[in-house]
Backbone as XML, in Angstrom:
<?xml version="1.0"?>
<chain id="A" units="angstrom">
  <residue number="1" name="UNK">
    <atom name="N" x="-9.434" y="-10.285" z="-0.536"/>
    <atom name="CA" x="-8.186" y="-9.929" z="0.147"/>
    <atom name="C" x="-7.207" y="-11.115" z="0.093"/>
  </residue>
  <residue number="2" name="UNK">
    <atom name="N" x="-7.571" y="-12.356" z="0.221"/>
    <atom name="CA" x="-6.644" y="-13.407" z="0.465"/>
    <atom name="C" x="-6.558" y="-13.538" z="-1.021"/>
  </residue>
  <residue number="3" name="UNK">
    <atom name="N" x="-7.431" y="-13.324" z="-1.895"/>
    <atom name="CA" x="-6.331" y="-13.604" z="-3.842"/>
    <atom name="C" x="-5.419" y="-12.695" z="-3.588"/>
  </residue>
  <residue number="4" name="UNK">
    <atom name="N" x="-5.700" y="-11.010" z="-3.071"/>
    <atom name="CA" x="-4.670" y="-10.534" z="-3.384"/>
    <atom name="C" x="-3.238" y="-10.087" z="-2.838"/>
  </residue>
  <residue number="5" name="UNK">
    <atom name="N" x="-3.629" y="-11.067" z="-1.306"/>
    <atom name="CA" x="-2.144" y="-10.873" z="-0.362"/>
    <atom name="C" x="-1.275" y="-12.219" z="-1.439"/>
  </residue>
  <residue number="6" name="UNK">
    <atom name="N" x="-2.078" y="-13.047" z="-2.193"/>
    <atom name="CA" x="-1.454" y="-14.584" z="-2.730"/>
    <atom name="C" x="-0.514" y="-14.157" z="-4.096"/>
  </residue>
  <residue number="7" name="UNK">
    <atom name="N" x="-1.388" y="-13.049" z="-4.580"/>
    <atom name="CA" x="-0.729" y="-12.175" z="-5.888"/>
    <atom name="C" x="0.721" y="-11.098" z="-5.255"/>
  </residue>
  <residue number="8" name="UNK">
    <atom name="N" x="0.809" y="-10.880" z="-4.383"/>
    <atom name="CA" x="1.775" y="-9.795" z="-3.534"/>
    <atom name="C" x="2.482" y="-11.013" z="-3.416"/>
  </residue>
  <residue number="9" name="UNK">
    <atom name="N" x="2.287" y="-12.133" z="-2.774"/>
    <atom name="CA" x="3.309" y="-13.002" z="-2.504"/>
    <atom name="C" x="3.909" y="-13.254" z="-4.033"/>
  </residue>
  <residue number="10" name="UNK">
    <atom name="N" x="3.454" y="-13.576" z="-4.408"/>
    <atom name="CA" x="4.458" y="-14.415" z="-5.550"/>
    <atom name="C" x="4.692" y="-13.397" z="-6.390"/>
  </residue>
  <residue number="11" name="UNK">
    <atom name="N" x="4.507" y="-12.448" z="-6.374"/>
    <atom name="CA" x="5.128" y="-11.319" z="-6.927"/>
    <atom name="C" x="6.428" y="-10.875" z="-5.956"/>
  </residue>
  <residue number="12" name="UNK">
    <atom name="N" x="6.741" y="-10.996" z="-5.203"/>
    <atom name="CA" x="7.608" y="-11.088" z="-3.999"/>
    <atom name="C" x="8.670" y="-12.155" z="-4.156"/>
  </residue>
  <residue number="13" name="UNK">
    <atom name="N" x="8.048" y="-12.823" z="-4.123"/>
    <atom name="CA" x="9.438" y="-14.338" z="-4.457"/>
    <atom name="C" x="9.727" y="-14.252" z="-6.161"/>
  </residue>
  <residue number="14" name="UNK">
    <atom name="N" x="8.931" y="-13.535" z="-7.030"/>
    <atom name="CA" x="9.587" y="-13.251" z="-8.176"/>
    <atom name="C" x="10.463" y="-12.103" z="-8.494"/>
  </residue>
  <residue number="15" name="UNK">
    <atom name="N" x="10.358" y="-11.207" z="-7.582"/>
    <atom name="CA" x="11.358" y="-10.153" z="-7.061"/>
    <atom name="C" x="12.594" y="-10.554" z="-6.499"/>
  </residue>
  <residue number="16" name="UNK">
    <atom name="N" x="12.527" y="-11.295" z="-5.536"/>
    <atom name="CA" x="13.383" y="-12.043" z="-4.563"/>
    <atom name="C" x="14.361" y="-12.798" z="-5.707"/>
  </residue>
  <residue number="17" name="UNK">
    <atom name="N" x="13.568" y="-13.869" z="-6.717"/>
    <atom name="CA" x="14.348" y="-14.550" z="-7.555"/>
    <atom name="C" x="15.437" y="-13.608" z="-8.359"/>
  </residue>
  <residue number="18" name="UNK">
    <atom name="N" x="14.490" y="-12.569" z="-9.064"/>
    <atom name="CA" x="15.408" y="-11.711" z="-9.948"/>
    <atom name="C" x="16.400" y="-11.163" z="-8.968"/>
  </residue>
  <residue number="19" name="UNK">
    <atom name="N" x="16.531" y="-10.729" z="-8.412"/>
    <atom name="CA" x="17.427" y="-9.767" z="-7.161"/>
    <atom name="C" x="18.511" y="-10.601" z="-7.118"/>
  </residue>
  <residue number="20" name="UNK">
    <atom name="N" x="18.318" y="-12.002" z="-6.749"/>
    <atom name="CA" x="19.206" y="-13.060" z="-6.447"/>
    <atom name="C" x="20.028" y="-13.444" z="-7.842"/>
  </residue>
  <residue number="21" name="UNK">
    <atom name="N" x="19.556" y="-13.462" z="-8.901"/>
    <atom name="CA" x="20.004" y="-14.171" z="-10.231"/>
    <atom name="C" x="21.259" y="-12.295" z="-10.553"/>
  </residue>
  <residue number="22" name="UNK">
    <atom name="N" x="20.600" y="-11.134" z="-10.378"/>
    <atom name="CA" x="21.157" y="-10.546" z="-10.787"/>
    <atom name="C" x="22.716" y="-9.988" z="-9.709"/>
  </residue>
  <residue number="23" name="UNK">
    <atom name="N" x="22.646" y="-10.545" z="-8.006"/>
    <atom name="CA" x="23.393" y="-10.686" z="-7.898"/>
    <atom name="C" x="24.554" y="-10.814" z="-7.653"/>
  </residue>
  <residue number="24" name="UNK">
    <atom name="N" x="24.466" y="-12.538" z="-8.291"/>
    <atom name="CA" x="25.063" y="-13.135" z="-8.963"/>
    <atom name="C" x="26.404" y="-13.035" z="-9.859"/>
  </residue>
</chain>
């Protein structure tokens, strides 16, 4: 469970990034 709440996270802030770059 804790690999895969760690995989949800940073799949999350790589969502977050794109969202933000697009915007932009």
């Amino acid at each position: 469970m804790k690999r895969r709440n760690r995989v949800v996270f940073v799949l999350g802030q790589c969502i977050i990034q794109i969202t933000l770059i697009k915007s932009i």
